[in-house]
C-alpha positions in Angstrom: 171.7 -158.2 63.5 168.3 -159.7 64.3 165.4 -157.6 62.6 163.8 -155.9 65.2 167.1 -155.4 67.2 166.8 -151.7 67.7 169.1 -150.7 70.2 172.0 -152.6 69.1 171.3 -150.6 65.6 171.0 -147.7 67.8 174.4 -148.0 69.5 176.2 -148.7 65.8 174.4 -145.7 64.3 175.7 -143.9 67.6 179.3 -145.0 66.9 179.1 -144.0 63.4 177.8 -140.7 64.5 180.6 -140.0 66.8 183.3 -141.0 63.6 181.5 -138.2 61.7 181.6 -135.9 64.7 185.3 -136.2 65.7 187.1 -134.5 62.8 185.4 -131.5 63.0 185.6 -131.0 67.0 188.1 -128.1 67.4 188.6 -127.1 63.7 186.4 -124.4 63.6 183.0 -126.3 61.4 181.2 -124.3 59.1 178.3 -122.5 61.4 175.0 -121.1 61.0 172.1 -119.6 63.0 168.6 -121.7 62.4 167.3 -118.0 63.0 163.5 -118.0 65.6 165.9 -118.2 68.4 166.6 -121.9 67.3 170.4 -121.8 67.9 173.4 -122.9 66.0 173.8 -125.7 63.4 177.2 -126.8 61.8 178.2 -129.3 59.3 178.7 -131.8 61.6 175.4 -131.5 62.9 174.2 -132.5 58.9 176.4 -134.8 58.3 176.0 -137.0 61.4 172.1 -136.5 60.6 172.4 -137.6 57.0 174.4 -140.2 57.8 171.8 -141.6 60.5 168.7 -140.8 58.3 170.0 -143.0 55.5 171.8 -145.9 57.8 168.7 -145.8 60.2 166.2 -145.9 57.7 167.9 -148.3 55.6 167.6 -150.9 58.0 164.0 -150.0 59.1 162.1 -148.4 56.6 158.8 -148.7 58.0 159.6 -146.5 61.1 158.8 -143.0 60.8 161.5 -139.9 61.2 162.0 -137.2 63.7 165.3 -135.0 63.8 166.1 -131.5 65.1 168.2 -131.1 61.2 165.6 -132.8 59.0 162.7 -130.7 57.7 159.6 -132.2 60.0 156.6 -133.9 58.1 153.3 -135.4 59.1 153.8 -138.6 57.8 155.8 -140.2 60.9 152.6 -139.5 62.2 151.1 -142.5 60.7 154.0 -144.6 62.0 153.6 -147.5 64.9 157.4 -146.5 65.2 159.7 -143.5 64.8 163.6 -142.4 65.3 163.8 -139.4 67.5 167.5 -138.2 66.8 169.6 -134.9 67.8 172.4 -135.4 65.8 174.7 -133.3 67.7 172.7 -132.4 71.5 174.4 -129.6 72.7 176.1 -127.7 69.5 176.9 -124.6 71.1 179.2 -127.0 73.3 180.3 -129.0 70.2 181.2 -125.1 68.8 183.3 -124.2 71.5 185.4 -127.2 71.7 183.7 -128.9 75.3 183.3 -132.3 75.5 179.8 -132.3 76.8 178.0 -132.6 73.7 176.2 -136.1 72.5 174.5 -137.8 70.0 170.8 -139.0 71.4 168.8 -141.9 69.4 165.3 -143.4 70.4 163.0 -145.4 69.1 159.4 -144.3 69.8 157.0 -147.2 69.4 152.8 -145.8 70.0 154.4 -142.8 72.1 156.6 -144.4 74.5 160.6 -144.7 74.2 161.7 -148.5 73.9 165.1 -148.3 72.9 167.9 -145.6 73.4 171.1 -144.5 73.4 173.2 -141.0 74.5 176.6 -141.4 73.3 179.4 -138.7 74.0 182.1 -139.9 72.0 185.0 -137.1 73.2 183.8 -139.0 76.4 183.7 -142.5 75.6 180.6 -142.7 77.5 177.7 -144.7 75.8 174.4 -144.7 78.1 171.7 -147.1 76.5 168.6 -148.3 77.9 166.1 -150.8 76.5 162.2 -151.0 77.8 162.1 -153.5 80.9 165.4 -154.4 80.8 167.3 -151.3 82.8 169.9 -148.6 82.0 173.7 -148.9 81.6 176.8 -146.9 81.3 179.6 -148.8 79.4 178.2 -151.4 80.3 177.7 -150.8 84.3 174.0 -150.6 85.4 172.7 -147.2 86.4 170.4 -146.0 89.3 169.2 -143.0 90.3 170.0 -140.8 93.3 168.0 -141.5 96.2 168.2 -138.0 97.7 164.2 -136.9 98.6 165.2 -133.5 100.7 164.7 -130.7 98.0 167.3 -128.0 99.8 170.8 -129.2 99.3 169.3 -131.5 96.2 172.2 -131.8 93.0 170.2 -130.1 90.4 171.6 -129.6 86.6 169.7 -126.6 85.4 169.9 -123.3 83.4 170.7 -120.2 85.9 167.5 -118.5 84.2 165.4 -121.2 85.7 166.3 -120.2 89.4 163.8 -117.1 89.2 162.4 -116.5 92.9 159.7 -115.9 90.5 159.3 -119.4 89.3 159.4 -120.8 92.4 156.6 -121.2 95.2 158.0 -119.6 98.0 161.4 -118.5 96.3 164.2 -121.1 95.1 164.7 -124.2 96.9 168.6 -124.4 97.9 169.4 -126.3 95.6 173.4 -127.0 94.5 172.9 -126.3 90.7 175.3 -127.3 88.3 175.1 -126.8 83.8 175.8 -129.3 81.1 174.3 -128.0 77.6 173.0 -131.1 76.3 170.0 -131.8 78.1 170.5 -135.9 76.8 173.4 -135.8 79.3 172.2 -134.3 81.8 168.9 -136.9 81.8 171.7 -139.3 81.7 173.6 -138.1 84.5 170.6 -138.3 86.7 170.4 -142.1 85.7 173.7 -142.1 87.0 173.0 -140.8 90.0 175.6 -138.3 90.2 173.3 -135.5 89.8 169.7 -135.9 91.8 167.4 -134.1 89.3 167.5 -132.3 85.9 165.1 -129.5 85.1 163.9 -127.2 82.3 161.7 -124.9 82.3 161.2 -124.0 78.7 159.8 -125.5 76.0 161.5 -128.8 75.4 161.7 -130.6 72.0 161.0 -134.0 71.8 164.9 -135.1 70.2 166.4 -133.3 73.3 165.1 -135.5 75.7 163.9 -138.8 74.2 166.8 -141.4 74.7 167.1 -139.3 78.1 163.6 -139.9 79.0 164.5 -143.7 78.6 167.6 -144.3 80.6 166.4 -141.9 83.3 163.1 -144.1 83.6 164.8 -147.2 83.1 167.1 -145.8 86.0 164.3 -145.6 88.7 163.9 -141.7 88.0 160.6 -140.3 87.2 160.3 -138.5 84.0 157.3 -135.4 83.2 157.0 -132.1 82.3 156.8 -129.0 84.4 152.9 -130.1 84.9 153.8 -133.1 86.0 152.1 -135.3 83.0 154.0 -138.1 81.9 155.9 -137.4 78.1 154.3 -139.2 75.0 156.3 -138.9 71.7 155.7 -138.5 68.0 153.2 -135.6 68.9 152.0 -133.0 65.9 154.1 -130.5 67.9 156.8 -132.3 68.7 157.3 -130.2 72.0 156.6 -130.5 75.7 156.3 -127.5 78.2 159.2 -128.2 80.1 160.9 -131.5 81.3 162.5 -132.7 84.6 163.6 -135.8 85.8 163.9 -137.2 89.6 163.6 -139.7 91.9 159.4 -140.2 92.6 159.6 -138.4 96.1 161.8 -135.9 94.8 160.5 -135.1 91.2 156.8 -134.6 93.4 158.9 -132.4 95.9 159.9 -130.2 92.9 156.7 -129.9 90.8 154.7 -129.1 94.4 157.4 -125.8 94.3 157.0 -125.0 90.9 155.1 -121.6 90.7 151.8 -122.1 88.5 152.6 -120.2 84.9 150.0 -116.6 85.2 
């Protein structure tokens, strides 16, 4: 493949991922808690991530490293480009036997997502995105909803982020729905089958990366709960919430959002 061909590299990596993944879905993986309220791991989750670290790496050894199962270090820091990977987004799903779990790769180049892929291989659905040059799902181009009216607006969301609380003048009606893997639900609002996607917690930076890519690349607009755009390869690779919309509807949504006390 040509040298600086990252998201065909992506989707391979992706496809090897899933191979890794496969035989352990359903046959009870070995499991542990990361402990810090950090969630489950299993030993698919480090397999798929050594196997990316090494094939990724291999073929680009100048970029820098970012991974929710590798030990984090300054020195991607340094790096004009980084992989942003969750080996397995969405492990409690990937645990319980569901099929909504995904691998998610990006490439990061000065902060910004160029190349990206969420691949849900119990699926056979491979979103990818490349900067400038759109979003597709197997293939078929994506697009965002158009839906601007907040009340009756798809949403894919946690129940705990429905709060009155939260909310400016309580909860919009919204029609919420739940997919763990925050990579799919960003893709599924590049789809347009759901209007917006929304988290209120802190959000790390491999949950949403490839996301943040094929939802932009989609005509969605992409921030945190503040409304700033996302920039990547941060010291604390975390942003304080994350949503993703069309423009009218993503403003209609952070003008609701309650101010944090």
């Amino acid at each position: 493949m040509p040298a600086h061909d990252d998201l065909a590299l992506l989707v391979e990596a992706a496809h090897a991922a899933g191979n890794i993944a496969r035989p352990f879905w359903r046959k009870h993986p070995e499991t542990w808690d990361k402990g810090d309220g950090a969630g489950p791991v299993t030993e698919a989750d480090l397999a798929v991530d050594k196997m990316l670290h090494t094939k990724l790496l291999a073929a680009r050894p100048a970029y820098g490293w970012l991974s929710e199962e590798t030990a984090d270090t300054d020195a991607r820091l340094s790096k004009d480009r980084v992989f942003i990977v969750d080996p397995i987004d969405g492990t409690r799903s990937f645990i319980e036997g569901d099929h909504n779990w995904a691998h998610s790769l990006a490439v990061a180049e000065q902060g910004e997502v160029v190349a990206a892929v969420v691949y849900l291989p119990m699926r056979k659905r491979l979103f990818v995105a490349e900067k400038g040059k759109g979003a597709t799902l197997n293939g078929v181009p994506l697009r965002a909803s158009e839906t601007e009216n907040i009340d009756g607006a798809r949403l894919l969301t946690h129940r705990h982020n429905l709060k009155p609380e939260l909310w400016n003048d309580g909860c919009p009606a919204f029609a919420c729905r739940f997919r763990p893997s925050l990579a799919y639900r960003m893709s599924l609002v590049a789809q347009g089958r759901h209007d917006a996607m929304l988290s209120l917690r802190n959000t790390w930076e491999w949950d949403v990366a490839a996301g943040t890519l094929i939802a932009r690349e989609a005509g969605a607009k992409v921030t945190d709960r503040n409304g700033n755009a996302p920039v990547f390869n941060q010291d604390v690779p975390a942003f304080d919430g994350f949503m993703a919309a069309n423009p009218v509807l993503a403003n209609s949504i952070a003008a609701r959002l309650a101010t944090r006390s």
